[in-house]
PDB file as gemmi writes it, atoms N, CA and C in Angstrom:
CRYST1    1.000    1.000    1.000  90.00  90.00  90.00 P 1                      
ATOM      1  N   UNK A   1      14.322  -3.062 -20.565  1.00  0.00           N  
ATOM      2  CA  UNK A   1      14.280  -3.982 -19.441  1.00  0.00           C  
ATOM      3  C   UNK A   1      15.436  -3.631 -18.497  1.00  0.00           C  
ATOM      4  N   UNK A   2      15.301  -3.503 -17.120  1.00  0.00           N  
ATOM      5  CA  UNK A   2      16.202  -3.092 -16.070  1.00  0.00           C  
ATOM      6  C   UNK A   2      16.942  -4.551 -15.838  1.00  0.00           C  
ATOM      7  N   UNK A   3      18.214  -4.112 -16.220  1.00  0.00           N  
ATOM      8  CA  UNK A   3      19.184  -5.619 -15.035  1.00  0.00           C  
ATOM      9  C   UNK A   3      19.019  -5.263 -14.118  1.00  0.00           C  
ATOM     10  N   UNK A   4      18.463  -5.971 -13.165  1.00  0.00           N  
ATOM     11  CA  UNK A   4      18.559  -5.870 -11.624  1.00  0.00           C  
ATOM     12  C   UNK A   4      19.712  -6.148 -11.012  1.00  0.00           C  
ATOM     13  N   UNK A   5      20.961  -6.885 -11.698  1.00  0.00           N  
ATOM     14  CA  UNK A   5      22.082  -7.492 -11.275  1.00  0.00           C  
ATOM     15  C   UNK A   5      23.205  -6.819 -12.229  1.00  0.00           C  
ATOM     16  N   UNK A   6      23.069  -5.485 -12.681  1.00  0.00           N  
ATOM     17  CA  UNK A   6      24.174  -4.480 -12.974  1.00  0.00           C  
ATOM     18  C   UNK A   6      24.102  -3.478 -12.156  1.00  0.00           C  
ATOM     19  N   UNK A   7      25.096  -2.586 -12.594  1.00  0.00           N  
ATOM     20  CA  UNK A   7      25.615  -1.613 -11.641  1.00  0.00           C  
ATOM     21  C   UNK A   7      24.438  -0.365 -11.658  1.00  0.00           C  
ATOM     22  N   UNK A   8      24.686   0.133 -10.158  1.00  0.00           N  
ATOM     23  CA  UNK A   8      23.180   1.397  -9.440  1.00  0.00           C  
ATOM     24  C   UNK A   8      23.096   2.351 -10.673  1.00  0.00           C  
ATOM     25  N   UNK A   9      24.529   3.027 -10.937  1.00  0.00           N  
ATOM     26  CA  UNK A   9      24.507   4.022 -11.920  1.00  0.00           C  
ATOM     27  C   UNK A   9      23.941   3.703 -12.967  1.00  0.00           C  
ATOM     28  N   UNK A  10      23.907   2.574 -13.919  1.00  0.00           N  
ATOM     29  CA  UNK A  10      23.258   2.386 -14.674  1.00  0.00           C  
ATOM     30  C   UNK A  10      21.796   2.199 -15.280  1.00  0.00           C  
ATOM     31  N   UNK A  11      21.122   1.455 -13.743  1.00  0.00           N  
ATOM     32  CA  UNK A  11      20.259   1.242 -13.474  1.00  0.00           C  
ATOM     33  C   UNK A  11      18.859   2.310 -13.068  1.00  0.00           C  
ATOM     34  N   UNK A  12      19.391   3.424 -12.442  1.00  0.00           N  
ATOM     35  CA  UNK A  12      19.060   4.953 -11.873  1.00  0.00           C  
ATOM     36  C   UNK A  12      18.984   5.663 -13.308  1.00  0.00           C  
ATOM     37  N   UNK A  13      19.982   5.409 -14.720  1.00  0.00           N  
ATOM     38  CA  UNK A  13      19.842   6.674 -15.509  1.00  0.00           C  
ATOM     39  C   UNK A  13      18.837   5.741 -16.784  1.00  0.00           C  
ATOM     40  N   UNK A  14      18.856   4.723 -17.145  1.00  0.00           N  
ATOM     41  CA  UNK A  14      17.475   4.010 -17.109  1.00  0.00           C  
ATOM     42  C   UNK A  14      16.305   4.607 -16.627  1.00  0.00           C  
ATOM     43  N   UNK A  15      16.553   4.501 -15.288  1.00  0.00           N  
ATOM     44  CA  UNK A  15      14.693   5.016 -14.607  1.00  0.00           C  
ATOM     45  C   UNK A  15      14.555   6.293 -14.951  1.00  0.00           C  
ATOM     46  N   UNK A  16      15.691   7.125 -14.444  1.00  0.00           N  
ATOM     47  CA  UNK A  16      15.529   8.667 -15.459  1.00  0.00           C  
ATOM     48  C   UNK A  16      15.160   9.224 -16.857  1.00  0.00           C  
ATOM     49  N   UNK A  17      15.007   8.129 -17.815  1.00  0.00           N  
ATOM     50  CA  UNK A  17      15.378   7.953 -19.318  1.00  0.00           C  
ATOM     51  C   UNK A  17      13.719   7.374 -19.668  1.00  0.00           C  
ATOM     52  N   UNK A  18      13.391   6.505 -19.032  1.00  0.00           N  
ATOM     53  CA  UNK A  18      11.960   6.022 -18.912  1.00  0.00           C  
ATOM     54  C   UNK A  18      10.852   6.254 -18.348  1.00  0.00           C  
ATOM     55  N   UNK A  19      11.483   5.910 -17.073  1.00  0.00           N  
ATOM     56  CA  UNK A  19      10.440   6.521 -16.292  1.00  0.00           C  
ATOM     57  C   UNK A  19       9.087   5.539 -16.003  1.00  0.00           C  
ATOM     58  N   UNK A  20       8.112   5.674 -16.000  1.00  0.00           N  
ATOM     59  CA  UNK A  20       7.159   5.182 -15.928  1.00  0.00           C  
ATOM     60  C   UNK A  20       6.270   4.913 -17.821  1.00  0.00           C  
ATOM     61  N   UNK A  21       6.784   5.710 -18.340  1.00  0.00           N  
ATOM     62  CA  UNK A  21       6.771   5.443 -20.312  1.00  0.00           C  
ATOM     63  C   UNK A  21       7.252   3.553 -20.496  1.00  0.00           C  
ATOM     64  N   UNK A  22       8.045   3.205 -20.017  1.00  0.00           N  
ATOM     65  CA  UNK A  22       8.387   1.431 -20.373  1.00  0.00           C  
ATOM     66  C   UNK A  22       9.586   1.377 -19.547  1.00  0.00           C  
ATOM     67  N   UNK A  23       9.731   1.104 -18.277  1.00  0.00           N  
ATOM     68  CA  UNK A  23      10.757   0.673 -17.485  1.00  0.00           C  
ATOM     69  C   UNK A  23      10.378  -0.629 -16.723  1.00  0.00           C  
ATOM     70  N   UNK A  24      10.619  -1.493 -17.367  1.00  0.00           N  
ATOM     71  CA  UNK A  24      10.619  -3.239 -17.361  1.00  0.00           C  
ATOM     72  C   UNK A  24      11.599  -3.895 -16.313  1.00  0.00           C  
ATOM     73  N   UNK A  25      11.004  -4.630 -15.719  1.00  0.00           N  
ATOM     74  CA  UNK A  25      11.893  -5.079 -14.296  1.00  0.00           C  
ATOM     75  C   UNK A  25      11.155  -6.784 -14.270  1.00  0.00           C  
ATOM     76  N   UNK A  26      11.838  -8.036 -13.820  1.00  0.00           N  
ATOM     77  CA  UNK A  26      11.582  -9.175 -13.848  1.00  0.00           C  
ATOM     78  C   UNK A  26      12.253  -9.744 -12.015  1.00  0.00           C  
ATOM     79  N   UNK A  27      11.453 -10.230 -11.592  1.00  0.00           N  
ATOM     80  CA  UNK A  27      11.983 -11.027 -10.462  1.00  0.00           C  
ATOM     81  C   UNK A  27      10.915 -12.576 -10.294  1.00  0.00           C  
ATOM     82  N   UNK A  28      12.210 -13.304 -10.013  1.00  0.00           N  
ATOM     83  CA  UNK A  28      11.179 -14.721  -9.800  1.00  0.00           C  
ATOM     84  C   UNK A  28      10.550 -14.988 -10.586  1.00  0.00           C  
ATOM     85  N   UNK A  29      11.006 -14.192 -11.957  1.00  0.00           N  
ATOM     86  CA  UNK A  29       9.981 -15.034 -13.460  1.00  0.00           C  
ATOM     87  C   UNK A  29       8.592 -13.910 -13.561  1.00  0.00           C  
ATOM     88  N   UNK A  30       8.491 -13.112 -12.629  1.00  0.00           N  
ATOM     89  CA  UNK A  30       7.292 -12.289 -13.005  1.00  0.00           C  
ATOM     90  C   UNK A  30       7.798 -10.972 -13.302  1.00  0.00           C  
ATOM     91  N   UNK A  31       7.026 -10.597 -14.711  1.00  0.00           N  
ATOM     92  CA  UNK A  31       7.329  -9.300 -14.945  1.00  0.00           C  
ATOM     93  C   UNK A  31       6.930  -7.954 -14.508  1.00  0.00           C  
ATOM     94  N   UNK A  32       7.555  -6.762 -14.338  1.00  0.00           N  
ATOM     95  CA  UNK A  32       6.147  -5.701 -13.810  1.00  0.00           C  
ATOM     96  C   UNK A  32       7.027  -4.813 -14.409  1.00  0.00           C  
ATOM     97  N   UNK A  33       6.212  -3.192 -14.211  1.00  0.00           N  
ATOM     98  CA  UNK A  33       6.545  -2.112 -14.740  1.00  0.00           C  
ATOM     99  C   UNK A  33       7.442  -1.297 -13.191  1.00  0.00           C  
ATOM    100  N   UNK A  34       8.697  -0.212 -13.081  1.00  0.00           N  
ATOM    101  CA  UNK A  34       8.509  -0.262 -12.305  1.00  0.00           C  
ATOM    102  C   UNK A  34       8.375   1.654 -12.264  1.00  0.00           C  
ATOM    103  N   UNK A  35       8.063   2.169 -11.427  1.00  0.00           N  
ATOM    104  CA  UNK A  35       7.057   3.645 -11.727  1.00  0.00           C  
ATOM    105  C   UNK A  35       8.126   4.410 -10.513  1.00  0.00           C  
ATOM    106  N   UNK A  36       8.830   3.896  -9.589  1.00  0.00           N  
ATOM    107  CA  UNK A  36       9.607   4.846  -8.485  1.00  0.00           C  
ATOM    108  C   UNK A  36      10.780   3.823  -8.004  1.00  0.00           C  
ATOM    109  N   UNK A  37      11.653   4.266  -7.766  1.00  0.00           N  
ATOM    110  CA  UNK A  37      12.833   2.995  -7.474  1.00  0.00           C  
ATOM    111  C   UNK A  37      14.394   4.168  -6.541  1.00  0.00           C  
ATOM    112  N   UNK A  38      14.543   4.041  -5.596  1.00  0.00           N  
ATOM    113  CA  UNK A  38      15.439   4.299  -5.187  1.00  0.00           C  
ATOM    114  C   UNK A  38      16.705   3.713  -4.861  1.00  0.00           C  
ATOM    115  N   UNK A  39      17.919   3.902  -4.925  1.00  0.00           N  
ATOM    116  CA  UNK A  39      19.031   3.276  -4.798  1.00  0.00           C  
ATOM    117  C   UNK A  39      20.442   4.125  -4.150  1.00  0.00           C  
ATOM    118  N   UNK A  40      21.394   2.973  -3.453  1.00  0.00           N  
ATOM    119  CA  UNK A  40      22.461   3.749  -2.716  1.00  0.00           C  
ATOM    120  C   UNK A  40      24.100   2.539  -3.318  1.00  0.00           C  
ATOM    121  N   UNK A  41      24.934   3.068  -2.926  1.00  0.00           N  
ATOM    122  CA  UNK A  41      25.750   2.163  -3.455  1.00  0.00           C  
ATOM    123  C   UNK A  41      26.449   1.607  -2.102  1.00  0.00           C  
ATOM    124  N   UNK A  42      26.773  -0.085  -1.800  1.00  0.00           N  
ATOM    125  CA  UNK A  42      27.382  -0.145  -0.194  1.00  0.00           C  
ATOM    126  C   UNK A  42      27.437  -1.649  -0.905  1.00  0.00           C  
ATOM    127  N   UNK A  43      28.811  -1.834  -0.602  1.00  0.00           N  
ATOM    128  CA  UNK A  43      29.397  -3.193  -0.534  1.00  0.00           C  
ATOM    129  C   UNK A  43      28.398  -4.572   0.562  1.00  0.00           C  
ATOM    130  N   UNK A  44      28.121  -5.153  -0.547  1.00  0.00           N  
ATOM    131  CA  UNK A  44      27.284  -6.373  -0.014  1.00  0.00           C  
ATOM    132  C   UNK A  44      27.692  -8.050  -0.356  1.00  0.00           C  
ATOM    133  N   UNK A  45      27.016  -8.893   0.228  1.00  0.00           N  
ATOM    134  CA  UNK A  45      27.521 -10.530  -0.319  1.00  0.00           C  
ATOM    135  C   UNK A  45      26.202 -10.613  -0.682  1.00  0.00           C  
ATOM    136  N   UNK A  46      25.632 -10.380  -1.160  1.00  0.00           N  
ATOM    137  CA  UNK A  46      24.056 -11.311  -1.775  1.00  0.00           C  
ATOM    138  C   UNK A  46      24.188 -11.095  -3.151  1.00  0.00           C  
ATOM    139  N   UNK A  47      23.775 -12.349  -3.715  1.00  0.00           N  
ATOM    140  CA  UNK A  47      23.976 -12.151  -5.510  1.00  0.00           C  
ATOM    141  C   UNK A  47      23.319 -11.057  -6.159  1.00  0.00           C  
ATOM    142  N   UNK A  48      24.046 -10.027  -6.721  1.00  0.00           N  
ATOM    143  CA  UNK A  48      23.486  -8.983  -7.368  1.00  0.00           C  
ATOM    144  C   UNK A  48      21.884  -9.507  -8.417  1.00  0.00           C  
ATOM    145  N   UNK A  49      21.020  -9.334  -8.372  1.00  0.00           N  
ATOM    146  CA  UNK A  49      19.480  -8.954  -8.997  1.00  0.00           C  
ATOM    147  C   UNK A  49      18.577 -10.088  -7.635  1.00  0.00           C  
ATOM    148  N   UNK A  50      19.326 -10.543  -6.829  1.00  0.00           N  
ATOM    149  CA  UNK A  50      18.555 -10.650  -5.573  1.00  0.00           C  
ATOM    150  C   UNK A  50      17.376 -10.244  -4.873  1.00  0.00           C  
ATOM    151  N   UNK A  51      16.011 -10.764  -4.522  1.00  0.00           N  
ATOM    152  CA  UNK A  51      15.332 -10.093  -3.871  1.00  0.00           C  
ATOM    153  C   UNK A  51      15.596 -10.376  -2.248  1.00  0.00           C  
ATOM    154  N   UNK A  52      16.183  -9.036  -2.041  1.00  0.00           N  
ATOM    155  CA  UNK A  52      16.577  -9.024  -0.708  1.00  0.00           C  
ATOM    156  C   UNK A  52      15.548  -8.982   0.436  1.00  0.00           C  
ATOM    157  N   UNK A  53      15.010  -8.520   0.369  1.00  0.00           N  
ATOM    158  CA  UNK A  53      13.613  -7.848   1.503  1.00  0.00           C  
ATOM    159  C   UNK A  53      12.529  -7.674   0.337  1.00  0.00           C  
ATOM    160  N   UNK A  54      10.948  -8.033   1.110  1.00  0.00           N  
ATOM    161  CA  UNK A  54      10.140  -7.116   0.504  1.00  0.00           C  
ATOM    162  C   UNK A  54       8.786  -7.325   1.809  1.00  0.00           C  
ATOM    163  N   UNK A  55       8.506  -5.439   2.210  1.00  0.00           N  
ATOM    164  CA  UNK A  55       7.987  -5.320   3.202  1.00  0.00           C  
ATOM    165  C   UNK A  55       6.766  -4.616   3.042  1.00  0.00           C  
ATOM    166  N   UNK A  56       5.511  -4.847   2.928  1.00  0.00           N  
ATOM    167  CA  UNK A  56       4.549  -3.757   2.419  1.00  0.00           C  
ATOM    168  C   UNK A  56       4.664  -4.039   1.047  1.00  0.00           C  
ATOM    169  N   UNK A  57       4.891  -3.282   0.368  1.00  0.00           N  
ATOM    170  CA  UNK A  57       4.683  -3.275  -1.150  1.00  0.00           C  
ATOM    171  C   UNK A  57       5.816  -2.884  -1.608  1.00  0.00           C  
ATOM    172  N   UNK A  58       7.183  -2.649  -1.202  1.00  0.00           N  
ATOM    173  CA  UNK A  58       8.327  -2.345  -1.801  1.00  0.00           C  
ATOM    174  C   UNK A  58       9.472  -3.304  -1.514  1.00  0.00           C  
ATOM    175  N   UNK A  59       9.792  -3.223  -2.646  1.00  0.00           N  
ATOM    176  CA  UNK A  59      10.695  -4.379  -2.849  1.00  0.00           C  
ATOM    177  C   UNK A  59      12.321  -3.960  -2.856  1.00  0.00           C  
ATOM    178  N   UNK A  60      13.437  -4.531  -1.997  1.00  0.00           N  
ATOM    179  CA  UNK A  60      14.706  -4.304  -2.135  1.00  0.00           C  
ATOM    180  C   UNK A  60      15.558  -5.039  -2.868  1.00  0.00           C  
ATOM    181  N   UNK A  61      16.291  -4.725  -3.529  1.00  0.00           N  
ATOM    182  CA  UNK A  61      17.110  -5.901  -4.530  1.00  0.00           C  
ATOM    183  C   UNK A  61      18.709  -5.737  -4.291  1.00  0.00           C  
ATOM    184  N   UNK A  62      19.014  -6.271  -3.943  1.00  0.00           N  
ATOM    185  CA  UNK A  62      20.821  -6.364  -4.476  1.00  0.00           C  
ATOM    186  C   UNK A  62      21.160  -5.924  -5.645  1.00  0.00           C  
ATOM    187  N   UNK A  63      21.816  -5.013  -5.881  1.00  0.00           N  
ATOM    188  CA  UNK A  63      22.102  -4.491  -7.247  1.00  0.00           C  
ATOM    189  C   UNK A  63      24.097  -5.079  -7.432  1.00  0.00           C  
ATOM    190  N   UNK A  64      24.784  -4.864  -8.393  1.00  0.00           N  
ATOM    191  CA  UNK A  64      26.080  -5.057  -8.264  1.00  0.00           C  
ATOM    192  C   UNK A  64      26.796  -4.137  -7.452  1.00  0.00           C  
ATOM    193  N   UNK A  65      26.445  -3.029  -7.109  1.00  0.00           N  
ATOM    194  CA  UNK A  65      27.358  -2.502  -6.488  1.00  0.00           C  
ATOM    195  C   UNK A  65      26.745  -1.829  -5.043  1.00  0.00           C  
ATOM    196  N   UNK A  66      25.535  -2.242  -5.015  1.00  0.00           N  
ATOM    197  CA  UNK A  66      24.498  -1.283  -3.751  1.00  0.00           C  
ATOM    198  C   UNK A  66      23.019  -2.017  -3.609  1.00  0.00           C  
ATOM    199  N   UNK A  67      22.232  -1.024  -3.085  1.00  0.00           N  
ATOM    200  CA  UNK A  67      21.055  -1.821  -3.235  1.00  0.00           C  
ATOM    201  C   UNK A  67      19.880  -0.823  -4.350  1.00  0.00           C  
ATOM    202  N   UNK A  68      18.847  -1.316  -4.221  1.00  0.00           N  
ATOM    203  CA  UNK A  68      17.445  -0.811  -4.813  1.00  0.00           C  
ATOM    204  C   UNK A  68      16.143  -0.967  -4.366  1.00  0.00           C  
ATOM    205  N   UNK A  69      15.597  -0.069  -4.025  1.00  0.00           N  
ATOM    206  CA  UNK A  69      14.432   0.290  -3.400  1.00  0.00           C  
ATOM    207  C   UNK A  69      13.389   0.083  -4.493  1.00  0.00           C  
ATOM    208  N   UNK A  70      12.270  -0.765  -4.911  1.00  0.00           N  
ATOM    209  CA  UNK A  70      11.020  -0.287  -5.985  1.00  0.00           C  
ATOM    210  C   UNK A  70      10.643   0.124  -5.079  1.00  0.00           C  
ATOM    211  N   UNK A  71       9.810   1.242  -4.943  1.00  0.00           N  
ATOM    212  CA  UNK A  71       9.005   1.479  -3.781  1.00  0.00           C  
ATOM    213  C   UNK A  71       7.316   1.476  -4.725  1.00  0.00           C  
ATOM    214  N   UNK A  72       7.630   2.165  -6.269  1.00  0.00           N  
ATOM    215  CA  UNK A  72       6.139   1.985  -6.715  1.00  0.00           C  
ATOM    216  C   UNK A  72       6.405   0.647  -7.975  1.00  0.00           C  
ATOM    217  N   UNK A  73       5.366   0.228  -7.992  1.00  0.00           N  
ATOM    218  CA  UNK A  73       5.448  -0.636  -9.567  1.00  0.00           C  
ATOM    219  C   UNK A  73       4.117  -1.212  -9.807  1.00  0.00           C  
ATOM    220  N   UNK A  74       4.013  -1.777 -10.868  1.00  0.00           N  
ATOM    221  CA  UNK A  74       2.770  -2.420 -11.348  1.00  0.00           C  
ATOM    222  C   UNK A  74       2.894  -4.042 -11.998  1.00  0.00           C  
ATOM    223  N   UNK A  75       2.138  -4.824 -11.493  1.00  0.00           N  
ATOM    224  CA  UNK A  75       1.921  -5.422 -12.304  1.00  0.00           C  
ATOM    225  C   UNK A  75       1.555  -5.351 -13.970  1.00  0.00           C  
ATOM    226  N   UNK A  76       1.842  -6.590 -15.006  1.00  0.00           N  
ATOM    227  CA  UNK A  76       1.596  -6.045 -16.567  1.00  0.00           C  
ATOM    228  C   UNK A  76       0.204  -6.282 -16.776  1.00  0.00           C  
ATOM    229  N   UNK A  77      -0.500  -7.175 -15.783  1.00  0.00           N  
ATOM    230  CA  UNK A  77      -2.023  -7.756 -16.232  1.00  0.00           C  
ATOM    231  C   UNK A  77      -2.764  -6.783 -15.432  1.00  0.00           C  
ATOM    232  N   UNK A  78      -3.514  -6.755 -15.966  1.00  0.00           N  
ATOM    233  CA  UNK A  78      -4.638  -6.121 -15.243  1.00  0.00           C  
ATOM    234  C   UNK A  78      -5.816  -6.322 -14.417  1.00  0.00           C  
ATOM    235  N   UNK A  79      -6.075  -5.913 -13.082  1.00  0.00           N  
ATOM    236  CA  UNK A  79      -6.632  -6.225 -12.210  1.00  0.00           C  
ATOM    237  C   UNK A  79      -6.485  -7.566 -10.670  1.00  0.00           C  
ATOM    238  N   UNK A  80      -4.467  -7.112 -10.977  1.00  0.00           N  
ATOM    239  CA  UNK A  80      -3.603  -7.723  -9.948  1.00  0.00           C  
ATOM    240  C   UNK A  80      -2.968  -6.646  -8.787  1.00  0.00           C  
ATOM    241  N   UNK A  81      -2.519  -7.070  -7.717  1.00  0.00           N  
ATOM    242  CA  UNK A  81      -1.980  -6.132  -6.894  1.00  0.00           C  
ATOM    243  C   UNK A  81      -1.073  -5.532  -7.480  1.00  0.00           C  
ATOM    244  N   UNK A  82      -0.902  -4.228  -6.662  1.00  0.00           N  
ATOM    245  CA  UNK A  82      -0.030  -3.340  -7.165  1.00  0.00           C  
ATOM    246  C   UNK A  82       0.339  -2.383  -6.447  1.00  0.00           C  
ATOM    247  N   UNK A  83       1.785  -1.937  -6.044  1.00  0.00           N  
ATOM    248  CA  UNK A  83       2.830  -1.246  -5.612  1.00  0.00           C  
ATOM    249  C   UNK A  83       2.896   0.487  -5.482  1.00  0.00           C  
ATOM    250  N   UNK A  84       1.763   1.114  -6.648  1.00  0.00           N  
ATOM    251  CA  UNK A  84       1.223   2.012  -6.856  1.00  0.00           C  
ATOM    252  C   UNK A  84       0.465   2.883  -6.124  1.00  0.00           C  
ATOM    253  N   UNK A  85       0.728   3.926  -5.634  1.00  0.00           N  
ATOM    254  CA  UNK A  85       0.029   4.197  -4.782  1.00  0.00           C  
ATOM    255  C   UNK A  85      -1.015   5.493  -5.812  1.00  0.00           C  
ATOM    256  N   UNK A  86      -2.252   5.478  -5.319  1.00  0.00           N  
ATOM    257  CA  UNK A  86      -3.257   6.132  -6.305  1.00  0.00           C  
ATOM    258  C   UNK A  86      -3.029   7.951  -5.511  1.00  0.00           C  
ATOM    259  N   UNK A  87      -3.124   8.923  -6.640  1.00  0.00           N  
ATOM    260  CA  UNK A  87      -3.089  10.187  -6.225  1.00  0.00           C  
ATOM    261  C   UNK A  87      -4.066  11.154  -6.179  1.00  0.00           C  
TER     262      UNK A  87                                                      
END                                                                             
């Protein structure tokens, strides 16, 4: 399961480590998988695991030390929207 409200580095070698195999992410009580996630590190005031923005289908979060991009993810149920883009 990803803290959304620990630090980028940690969070980035997680997604590297998983990947799309079981990388678990929770916001607002709903769970999803998340499949692509980008991140930068920049001093912010919003409570770290924050959903900061979400525009289209990607979601930005406050992380502790920067932010985070999901850009892909999935819902866990099946036959709900989804973040995923098909290839």
């Amino acid at each position: 399961m990803l803290d959304l409200s620990g630090p980028l580095a940690t969070i980035q070698r997680q997604l590297r480590a998983f990947g799309d195999i079981n990388c678990l992410a929770e916001a607002n009580g709903v769970g999803f998988v998340v499949h692509r996630a980008q991140g930068w590190l920049e001093t912010h005031s919003f409570k770290p695991g924050s959903l900061v923005r979400s525009v289209d289908l990607s979601m930005l979060f406050a992380v502790a030390d920067g932010f985070l991009v999901i850009s892909e993810w999935s819902v866990q149920a099946p036959g709900v929207v989804s973040g995923r883009r098909p290839f």
